[in-house]
Residue, then its C-alpha position, 0 to 999 in steps of 0.5 A: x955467804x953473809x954472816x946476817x943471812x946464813x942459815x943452818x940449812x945451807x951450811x948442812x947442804x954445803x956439807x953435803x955437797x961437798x961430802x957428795x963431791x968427795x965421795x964420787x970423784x973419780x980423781x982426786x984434785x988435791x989442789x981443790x981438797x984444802x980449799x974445799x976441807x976450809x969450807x967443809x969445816x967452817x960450815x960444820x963449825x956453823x951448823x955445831x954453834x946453831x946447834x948448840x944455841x938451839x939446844x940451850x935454847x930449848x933446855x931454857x924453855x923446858x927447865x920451867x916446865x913440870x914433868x908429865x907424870x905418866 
């Protein structure tokens, strides 16, 4: 994938698949394993980064925000 056009949503979808492929495998291809771990992790590593921007982001905005008294 291209760095500019990645999105939080193919990444978590690429976890899933592969997560998926895993899980149902009937015969484990250990010539395919690492390669596909590579992918799994870099992706968790893409989707942890977008997730932790997003959280800043979002404590930024609330940080100026009085708290609602209920």
């Amino acid at each position: 994938m291209n760095e500019q056009t990645e999105t939080f949503k193919q990444h978590y979808q690429r976890l899933n698949l592969i997560a998926e492929e895993l899980r149902v495998q009937t015969e484990p291809d250990l010539d395919a394993l690492v390669g596909r771990v590579d992918e799994a992790l870099a992706s968790y590593k893409f989707c942890q980064a977008r997730i932790d921007a997003v959280k800043k982001l979002l404590d930024e905005k609330m940080s100026g925000l009085d708290p609602v008294q209920f």
